[in-house]
N, C-alpha and C positions, 0 to 999 in steps of 0.2 A: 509736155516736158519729156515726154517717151522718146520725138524725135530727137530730141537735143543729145540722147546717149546712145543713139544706135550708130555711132558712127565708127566705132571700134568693136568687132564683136566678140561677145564673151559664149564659155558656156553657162553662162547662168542665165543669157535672155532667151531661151527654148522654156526657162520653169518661169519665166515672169507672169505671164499669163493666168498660168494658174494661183500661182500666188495671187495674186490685184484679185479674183473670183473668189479664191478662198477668204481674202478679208474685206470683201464687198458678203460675202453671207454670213459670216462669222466676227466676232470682235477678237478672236487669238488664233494664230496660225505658229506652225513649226518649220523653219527651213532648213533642212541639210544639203551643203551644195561641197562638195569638195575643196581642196585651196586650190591657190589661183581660179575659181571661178567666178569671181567681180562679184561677188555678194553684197561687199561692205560698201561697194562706190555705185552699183546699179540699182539696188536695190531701195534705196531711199530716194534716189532722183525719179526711179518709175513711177513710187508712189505718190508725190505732189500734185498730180490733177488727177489722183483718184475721188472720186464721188463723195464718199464719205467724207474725207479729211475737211471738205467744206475752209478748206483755204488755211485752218491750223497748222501746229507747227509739226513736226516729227521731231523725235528725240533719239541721235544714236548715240548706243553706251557703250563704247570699248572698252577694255582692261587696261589700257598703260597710255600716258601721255603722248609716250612718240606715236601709237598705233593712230589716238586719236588725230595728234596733227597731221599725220601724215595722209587719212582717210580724210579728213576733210578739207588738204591744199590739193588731193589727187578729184573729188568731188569738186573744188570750187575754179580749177583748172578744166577741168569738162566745159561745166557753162561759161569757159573763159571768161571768168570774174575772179577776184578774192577774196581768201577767205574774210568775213565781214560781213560780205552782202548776200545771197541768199543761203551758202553753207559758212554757218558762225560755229564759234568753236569755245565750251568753255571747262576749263582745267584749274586746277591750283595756283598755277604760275601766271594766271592771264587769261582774258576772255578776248574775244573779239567776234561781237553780235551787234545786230544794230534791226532798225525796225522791218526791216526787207527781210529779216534773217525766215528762213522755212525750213530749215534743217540744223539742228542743234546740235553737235557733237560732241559728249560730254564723257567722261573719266566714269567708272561707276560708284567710285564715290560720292564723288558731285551731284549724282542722278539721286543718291539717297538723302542729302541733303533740302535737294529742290523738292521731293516728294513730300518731306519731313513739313516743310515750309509752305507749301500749297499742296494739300492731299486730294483738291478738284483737278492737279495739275490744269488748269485754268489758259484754255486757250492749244493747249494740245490733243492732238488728235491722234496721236500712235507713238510707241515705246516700243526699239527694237535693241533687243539686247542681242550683240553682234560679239561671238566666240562665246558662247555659253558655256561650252565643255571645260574653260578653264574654272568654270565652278568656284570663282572668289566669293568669299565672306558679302560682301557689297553688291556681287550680281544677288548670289541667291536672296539677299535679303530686299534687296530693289525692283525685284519679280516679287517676291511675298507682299508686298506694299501696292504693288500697280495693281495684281491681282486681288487685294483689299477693297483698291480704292474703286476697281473698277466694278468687283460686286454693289459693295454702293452707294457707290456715288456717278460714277461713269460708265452705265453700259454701252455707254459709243464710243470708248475708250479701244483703241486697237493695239494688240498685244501681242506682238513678234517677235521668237527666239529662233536666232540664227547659230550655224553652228558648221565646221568642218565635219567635226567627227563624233557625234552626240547618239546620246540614245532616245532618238525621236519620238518612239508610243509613249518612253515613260513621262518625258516631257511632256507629249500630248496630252496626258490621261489628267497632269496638274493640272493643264489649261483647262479644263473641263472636255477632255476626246476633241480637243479641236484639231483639226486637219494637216497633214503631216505633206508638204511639198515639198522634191528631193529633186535636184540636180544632177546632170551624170556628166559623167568623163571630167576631165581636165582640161586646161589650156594645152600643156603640150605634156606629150610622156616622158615619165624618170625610170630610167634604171638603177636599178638595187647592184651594190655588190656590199660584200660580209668579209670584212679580216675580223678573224677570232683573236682579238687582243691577251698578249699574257698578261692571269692576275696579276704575275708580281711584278710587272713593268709599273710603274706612277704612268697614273692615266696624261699627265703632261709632256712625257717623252712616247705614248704609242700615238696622241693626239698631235704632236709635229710632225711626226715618221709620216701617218695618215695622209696628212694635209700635203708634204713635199709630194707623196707619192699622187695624190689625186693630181697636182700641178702639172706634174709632169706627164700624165696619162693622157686630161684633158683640156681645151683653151677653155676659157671663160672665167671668170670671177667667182672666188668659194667662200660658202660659209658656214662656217662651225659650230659647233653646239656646244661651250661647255658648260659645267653647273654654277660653275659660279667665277667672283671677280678676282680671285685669287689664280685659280687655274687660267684665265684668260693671262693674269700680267706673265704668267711662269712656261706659258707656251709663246708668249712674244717673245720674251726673251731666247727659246730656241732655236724660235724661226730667223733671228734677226741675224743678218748676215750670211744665211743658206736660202733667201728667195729668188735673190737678185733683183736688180736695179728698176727692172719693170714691173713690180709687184709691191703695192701697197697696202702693210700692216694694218688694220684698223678695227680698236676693241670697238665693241656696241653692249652697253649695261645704263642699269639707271642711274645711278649713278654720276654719271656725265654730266657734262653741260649741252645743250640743245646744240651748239655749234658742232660739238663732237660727235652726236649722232645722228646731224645731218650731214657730216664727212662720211661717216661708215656708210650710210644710207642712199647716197648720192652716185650718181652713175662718176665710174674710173677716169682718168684724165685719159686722152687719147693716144692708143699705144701699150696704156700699160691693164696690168691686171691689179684686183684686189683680196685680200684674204678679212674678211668679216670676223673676227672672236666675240663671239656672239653668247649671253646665258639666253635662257628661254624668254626673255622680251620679243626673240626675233621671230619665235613661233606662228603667231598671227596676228593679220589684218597688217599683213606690211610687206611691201614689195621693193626689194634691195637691187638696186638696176644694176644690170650685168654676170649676176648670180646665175651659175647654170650646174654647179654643183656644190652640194652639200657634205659635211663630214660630219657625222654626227656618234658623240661620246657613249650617247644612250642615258647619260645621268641626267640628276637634275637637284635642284638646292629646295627642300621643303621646309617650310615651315613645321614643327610639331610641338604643341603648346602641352603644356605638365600642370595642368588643374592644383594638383599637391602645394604645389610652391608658386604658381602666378607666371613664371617665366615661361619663354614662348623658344625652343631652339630650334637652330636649322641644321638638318641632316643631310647628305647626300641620299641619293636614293635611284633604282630604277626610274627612268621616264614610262611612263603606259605609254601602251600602244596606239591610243589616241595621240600621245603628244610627239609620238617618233613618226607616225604619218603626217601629222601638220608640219614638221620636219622637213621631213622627205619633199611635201610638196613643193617646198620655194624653190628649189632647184627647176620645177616645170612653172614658173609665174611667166615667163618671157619669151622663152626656148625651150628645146627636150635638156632634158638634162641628166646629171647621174647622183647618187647619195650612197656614198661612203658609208658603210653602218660598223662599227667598232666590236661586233658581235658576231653570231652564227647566224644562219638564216633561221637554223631552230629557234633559238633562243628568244627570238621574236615571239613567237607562239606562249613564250611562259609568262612573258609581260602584265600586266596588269589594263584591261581592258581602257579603263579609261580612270583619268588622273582622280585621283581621291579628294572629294571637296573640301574645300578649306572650311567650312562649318563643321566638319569632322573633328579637327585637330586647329582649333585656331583660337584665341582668347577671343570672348563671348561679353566680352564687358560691354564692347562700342555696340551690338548689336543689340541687349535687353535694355540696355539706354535707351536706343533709337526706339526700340518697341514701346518702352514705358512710353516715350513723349507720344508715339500713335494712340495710345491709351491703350495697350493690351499688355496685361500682367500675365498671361499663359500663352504663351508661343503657338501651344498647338492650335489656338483657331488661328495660326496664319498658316497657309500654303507653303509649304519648303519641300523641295526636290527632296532632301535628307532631314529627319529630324536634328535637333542639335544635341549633342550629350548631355545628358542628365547632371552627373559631373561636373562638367564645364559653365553650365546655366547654373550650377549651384554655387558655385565657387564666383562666377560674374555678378550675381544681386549680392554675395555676402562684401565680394570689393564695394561695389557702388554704395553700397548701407555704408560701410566702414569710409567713403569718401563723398558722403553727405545726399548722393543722387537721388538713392531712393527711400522711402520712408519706411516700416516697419513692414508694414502690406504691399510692398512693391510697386508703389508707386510712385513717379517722379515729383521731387522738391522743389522749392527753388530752383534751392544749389544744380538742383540737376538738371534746369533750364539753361542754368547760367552754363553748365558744362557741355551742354550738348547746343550751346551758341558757337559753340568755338570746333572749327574742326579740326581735332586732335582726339587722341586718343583719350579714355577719361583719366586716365593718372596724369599725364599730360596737360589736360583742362584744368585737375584742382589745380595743380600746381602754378598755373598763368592765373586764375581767380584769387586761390588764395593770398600770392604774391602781391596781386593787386589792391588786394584789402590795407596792404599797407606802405604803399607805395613803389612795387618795387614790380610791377606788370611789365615792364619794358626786358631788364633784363631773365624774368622768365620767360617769357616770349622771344629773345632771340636764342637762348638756350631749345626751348621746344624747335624751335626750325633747324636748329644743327641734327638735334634728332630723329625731326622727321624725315628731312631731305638729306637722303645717302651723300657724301661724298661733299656737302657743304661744309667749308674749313678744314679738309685733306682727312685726314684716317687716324689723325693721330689718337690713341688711347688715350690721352687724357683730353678730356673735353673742357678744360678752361684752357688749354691751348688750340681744340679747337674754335672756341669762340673768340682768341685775340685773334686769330689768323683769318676768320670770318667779318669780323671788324672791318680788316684791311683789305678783303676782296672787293673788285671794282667790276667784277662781271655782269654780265646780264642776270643770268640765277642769283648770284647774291645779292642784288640791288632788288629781285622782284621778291625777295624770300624777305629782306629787313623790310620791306613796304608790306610786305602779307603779315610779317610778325609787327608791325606796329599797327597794322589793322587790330589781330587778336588784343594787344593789349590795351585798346580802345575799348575793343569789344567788353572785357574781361572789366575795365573802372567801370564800364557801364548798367553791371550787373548787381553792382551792389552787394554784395554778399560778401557778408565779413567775418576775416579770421576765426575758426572758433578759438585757436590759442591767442588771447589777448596780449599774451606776452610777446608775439613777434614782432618783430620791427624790419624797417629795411635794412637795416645793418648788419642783424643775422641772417638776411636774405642776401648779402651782399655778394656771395661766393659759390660759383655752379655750386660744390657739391650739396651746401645748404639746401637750396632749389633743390638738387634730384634727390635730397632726404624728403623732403614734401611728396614729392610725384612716387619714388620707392621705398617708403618708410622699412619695410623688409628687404631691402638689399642694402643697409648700412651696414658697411663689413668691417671685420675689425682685422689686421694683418697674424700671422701665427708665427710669423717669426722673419727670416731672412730670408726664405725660399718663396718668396713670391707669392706662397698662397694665403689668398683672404676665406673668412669664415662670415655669411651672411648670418644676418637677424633670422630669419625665414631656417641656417641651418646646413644652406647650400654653402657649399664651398667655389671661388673663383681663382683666377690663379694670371699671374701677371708675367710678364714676362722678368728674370729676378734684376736682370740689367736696368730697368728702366729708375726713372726717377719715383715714379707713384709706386712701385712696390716696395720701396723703403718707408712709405708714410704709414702710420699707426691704423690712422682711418680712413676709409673713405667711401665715398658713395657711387651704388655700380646702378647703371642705367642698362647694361646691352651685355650678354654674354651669351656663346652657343658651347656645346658640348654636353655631357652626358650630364644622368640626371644627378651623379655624385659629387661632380666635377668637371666647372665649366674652365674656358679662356675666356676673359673678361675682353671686351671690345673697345668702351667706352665709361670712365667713370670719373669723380674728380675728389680733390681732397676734401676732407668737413672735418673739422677741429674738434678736439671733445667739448671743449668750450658751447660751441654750438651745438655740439648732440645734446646739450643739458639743455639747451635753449629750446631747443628743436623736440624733443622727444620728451618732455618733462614730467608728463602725465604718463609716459608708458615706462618712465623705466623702474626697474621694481629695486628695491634695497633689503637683502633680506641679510641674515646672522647663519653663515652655515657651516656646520661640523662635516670634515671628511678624511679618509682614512688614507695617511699616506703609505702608500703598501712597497714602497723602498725602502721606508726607516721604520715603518710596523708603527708609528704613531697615529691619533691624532692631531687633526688642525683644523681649530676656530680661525675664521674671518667675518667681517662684514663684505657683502659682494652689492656691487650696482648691476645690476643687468638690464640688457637689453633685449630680449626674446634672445637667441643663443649666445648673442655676444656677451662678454664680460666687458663693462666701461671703467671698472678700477678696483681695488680691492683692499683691507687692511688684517693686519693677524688679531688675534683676540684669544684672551686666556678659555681653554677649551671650560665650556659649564658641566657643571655635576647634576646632572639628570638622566632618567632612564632613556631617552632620545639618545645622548652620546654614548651611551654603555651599549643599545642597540647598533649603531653605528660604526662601534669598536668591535664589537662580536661580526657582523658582518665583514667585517675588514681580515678580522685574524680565519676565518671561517675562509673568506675566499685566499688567503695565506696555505691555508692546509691545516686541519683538526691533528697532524701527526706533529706540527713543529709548536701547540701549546705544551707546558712543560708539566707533562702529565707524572707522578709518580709509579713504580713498578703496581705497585697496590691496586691506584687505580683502572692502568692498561687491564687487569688480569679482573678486575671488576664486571667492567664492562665486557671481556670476554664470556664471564663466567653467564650473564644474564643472557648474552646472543646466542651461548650454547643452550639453556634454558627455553630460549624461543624454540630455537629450530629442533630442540627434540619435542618441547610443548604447542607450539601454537601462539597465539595473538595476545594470549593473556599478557606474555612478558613483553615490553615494550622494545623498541627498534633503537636501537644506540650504534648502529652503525656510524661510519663517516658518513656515506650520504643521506642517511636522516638527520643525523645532529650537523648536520651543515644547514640542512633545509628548515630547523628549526631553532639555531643558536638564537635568534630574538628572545622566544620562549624559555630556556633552560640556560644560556649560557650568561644572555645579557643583565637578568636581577643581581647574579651574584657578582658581577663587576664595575656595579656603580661606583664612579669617581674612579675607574683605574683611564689611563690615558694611552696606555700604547701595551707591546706584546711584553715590551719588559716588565713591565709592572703586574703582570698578572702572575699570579702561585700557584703551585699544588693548592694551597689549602682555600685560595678561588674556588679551584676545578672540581675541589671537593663537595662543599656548598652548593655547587652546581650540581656535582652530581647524586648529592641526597635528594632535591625534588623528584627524579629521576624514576623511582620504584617505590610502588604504594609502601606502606607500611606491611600490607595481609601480605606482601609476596616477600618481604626482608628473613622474614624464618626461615621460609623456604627454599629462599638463595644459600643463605647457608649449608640447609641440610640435603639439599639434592644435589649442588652446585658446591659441595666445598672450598677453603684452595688447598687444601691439605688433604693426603689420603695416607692414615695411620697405618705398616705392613705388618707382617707377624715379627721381624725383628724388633719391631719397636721403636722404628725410624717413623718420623714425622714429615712427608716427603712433599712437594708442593705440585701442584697437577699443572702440567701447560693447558689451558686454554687455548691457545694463540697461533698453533702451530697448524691447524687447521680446522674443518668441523666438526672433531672427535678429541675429547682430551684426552691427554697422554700421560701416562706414569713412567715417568724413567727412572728404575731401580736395579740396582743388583741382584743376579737371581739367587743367591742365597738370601736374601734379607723375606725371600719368597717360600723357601721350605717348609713343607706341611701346609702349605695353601690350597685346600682340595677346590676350590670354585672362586670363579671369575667373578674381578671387581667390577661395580657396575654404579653410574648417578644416576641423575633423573628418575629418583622411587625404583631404580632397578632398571631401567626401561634399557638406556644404552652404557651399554660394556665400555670400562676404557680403555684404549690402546695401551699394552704394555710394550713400553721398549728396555728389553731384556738387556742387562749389561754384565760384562766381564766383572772380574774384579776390580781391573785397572779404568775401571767404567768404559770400556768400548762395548758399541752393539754387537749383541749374540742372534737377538731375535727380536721381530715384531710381532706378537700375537693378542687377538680379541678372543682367545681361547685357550685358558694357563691349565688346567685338568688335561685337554688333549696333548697340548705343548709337554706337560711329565709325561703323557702314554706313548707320545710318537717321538719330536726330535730331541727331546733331551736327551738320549743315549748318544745320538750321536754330537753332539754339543759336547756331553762330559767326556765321551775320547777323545774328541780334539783339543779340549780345554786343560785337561788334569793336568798331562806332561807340560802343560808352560805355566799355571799356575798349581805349581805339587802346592803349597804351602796354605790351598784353599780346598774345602770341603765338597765335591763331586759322588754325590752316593748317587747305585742305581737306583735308590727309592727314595727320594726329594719329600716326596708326604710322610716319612716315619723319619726325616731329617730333622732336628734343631735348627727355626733358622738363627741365623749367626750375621756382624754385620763384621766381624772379623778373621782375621787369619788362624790357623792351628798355631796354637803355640811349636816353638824351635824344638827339633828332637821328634813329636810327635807324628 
């Protein structure tokens, strides 16, 4: 078979050699070969009269379906044959294998499947997993499984990871140090150039600018990098009409239908040129004929999965620098070529070495499924390039318990036979089983295929309008997707596994949103008003556009939403009636009796409430109860109101001063009556004494009062009095009231005659601290502040009395105030 491919040469046939030696002594090898160096189409054909293989099959695993078609009609075009007969090909959409087949070229999905299903894999003789670096959930976990299977059960099992741009020891050291075979150079050379894009340009107006300018620079056919399908349609649109006549537009995503990215794919009609809008499907293992230069944005669309809440969002992000070299290369697959890079040359350097694998950041449900059915309930005795996060494995067995899969020990069930029969996701899975239990497998199964397969039945956000418009597609994809969804719901009656809500029927399954209440039980959202945004079960908020039809419905059920983790745009969701959430959710939803404080009208409010994890499903008023629960709940309420706007009397304010001033001369004896202690504990002290009051108005002084007799022991009530009085008796005779309140020294404000003959300073707290005297005129204006009335007679009362006498003649000003009468009146007239 060697000669059959030497007839075009590549730089990967110089490393073949040692490769076939490396797994003629070894059962796992590493290959790093650059792009464009024939890896994915030389490399399996060299291997079939290898020695070992003893006539078995080989099995290639790409990451995407076009990579896969296109790697084995570019394989089965060599042997000029079709695909069929010795390179077969099988995917989602469609097999074509047959008994001659010696090369199998399989999705890495699909390869997890077939493992799952035969763990002898039975009749194969190597397993090359081909673009490894993209590190998908389904690679790493279909190398942990081969590498399982082949400790033991198959050590003549040969185990090849292929790669552009990988880091080969570490890989090797998984394999057990097996042998690391590396490829050099390229098919043909690319030149780099760097435009430093401005941040504040939208990367869809620097990404045309780019592309006109590459056109113009150089001939050949270009292709773009962006992150995703949105940027692809919004840079057609600026190219359209500024390319010219001899240059054809053509996006490349999954999305598509196979015919449309066998247009983008397919060499240019003669004469003209083509512009590729490409997300990172076009990365590798595929060769886009007539491509001689690249534009590349530098971003890319990640997935990042939020454990918290279940949902899985996609972010823009950096590309690593693994995935802007695999980039870079397609521009050299054919020709030398050039790549456009949207950046600095530095800026390179800060990249992220190599893309971050999707076991990192990915929901973990489908893979501790797949494990349990291996029979392994601790992940760690299988082999993975990355561990998986603790988090995320925790958060995937508590789904799969909660959706029957696994049993209390983390074992698989039934249910979780019947789920991991079907491939789908497992929320996915209950939902076509459960449906089935009661008739209604068909139309959960065509619901699951709108969801799986992007861009089947158009985009539109509501997904019962996706599936009428799915109905009526006549395409190739939607005819091979209703024949794969009426497979599942064959699959799915034949599993037997029935309802556990006995109450369901097909009737309440009649209506998507029903269905994706099954598959998302926490994403049943409830609307918050006119502005588009919904509030999930789970907490998360989503948000509609306000125009649309579905973000006037009350309810409905969200399948698909990206954005932050506060707040998403919802994708995909469809309506579900309350009717049916009572049907649907019956056992979870809770009815409780709850009192709350409305803190606009300072009332209570009884209701009975339905809930449903955050959402509220309905609700009625009710005469508030007379219990310490609503007095505690009333006091919280006026407490987070403000402790100043309860309707304290003068008495009391000056109360509570008196005891704070007590404290902070004394110590901890006297208890803390601040605002922010009696906020922090109105439960305790405020709430006994206002049982049965209902809102702010209702409460009194003589409440606050009651309240505040528990307050201060009985031993310390004397002593409030006599250290803390509110009255401080002078030598007039006046009975004068002490401020508190004015700051943390109490204050006497008296006239200084009611003072005469006062040889020593007034003092609380057992003498301890002096109180502020604020000295006043006659006409009570301040004279003086002093914590020192004996010095205040020796020093400025002299001059106080000269400045005072002449405006008040008709009040008493002696040089000697201590051998004075005091007086709290005027001289009599004449005198």
């Amino acid at each position: 078979m060697s000669s059959a491919i030497g007839r075009v040469p590549l730089p990967i046939d110089a490393a073949l050699p040692r490769l076939r030696e490396a797994l003629q002594r070894h059962n796992a090898a590493v290959l790093v070969a650059p792009p464009g160096a024939g890896k994915t189409t030389r490399v399996p054909l060299d291997l079939l009269d290898a020695p070992w293989l003893a006539g078995n099959r080989i099995i290639l695993l790409e990451p995407r379906r076009l990579a896969a078609r296109g790697a084995a009609e570019r394989m089965a075009r060599t042997l000029g044959q079709d695909v069929g007969e010795t390179v077969g090909i099988r995917v989602r959409l469609g097999s074509k294998v047959s008994s001659r087949t010696r090369i199998e070229v399989v999705t890495e999905g699909v390869f997890s499947r077939m493992i799952l299903d035969d763990p002898e894999l039975s009749g194969v003789g190597a397993v090359l997993f081909d673009e490894f670096h993209e590190r998908s959930l389904d690679a790493d976990l279909g190398l942990a499984f081969a590498l399982d299977a082949q400790a033991g059960l198959r050590e003549d099992l040969r185990i090849l990871v292929m790669s552009a741009t990988l880091d080969g020891a570490r890989v090797a050291v998984l394999l057990g140090d097996a042998p690391v075979v590396e490829s050099e150079g390229r098919a043909f050379p690319v030149e780099t150039r760097h435009l430093d894009r401005e941040p504040t340009v939208r990367i869809e107006d620097s990404m045309a600018e780019a592309i006109l300018r590459a056109l113009r620079a150089d001939p050949g056919s270009v292709l773009a990098f962006l992150p995703g399908q949105a940027e692809i349609r919004r840079v057609a649109e600026r190219l359209e009409g500024r390319v010219g006549p001899e240059t054809d537009l053509a996006p490349l995503y999954g999305a598509l239908t196979q015919g449309e990215q066998d247009r983008a794919v397919s060499p240019s009609r003669d004469g003209l040129r083509k512009v590729v809008l490409a997300t990172a499907i076009a990365e590798s293992s595929l060769t886009i004929e007539g491509v001689r230069i690249v534009v590349d944005s530098g971003l890319s669309r990640v997935p990042v999965y939020e454990p918290g809440n279940g949902l899985t969002r996609l972010v823009t992000a950096r590309a690593s620098r693994a995935s802007v070299d695999q980039r870079r290369g397609r521009a050299g697959r054919t020709e030398p070529g050039v790549c456009w890079r949207l950046w600095t040359e530095a800026g390179t350097g800060a990249l992220e070495p190599f893309t971050r694998p999707e076991i990192l950041a990915a929901d973990l449900s489908g893979l501790v499924l797949d494990c349990a059915a291996w029979g392994v309930k601790d992940l760690t005795s299988l082999r993975f390039l990355d561990s998986p996060p603790a988090p995320a494995l925790s958060e995937a067995r508590a789904l799969l318990t909660r959706l029957g899969g696994l049993d209390g020990d983390g074992r698989i069930t039934p249910t979780g036979q019947a789920l991991r029969s079907l491939p789908l996701p497992p929320r996915l899975a209950r939902m076509v089983v459960t449906a089935a239990g009661v008739g209604a497998a068909r139309q959960a199964s065509e619901l699951a295929a709108v969801l799986v397969e992007r861009g089947l039945g158009g985009d539109s956000v509501d997904l019962a309008e996706r599936l009428e418009r799915f109905s009526r597609e006549r395409g190739g994809r939607a005819g091979d997707m209703r024949r794969l969804a009426e497979g599942w719901a064959r699959q799915a009656e034949r599993s037997g596994v029935a309802p556990e809500d006995t109450d369901l029927t097909a009737e309440i399954l009649s209506e998507p949103g029903a269905l994706l209440a099954l598959a998302y039980p926490d994403r049943i959202a409830k609307s918050r008003g006119r502005d588009g945004v919904f509030v999930m079960v789970n907490g998360r908020a989503g948000r509609l556009d306000p125009a649309s039809a579905l973000a006037r419905e009350p309810f409905i059920a969200v399948a698909d939403l990206v954005g932050s983790a506060a707040s998403g745009r919802i994708l995909g969701a469809a309506v579900v009636s309350l009717d049916v959430l009572h049907g649907l959710a019956r056992t979870s939803i809770e009815t409780t009796t709850s009192v709350a404080f409305d803190a606009d009208h300072g009332q209570l409010r009884a209701r009975t409430v339905q809930k449903l994890g955050a959402i509220t499903l309905g609700e009625r008023p009710l005469p508030v109860p007379v219990d310490e629960s609503s007095a505690e709940i009333l006091a919280r309420g006026l407490a987070g109101l403000g402790l100043d706007r309860l309707p304290w009397s003068p008495a009391q304010t000056q109360w509570r001063a008196r005891v704070r001033f007590l404290r902070q001369a004394e110590g901890d004896a006297w208890p803390d009556l601040s605002d922010e202690a009696l906020t922090g504990s109105v439960e305790d002290w405020l709430a006994p004494a206002i049982v049965g009051r209902t809102g702010r108005d209702s409460v009194t002084a003589e409440d606050l009062g009651r309240a505040l007799d528990g307050l201060l022991p009985w031993t310390l009530r004397a002593r409030l009095d006599a250290e803390a009085p509110t009255h401080l008796d002078v030598p007039s005779g006046s009975h004068i009231p002490i401020d508190y309140e004015s700051g943390p020294e109490p204050v006497l404000a008296v006239r200084v005659q009611e003072l005469f003959g006062l040889d020593r300073h007034p003092s609380l707290g057992g003498g301890r601290v002096p109180v502020v005297l604020h000295l006043l005129s006659p006409a009570h204006r301040p004279l003086q502040i002093t914590r020192d009335l004996p010095g205040f007679w020796r020093g400025s009362w002299a001059s106080v009395r000269s400045e005072m006498r002449g405006r008040y003649p008709r009040h008493p000003w002696p040089e000697d105030p201590l051998s004075e009468a005091p007086t709290r009146r005027a001289k009599p007239r004449g005198t």
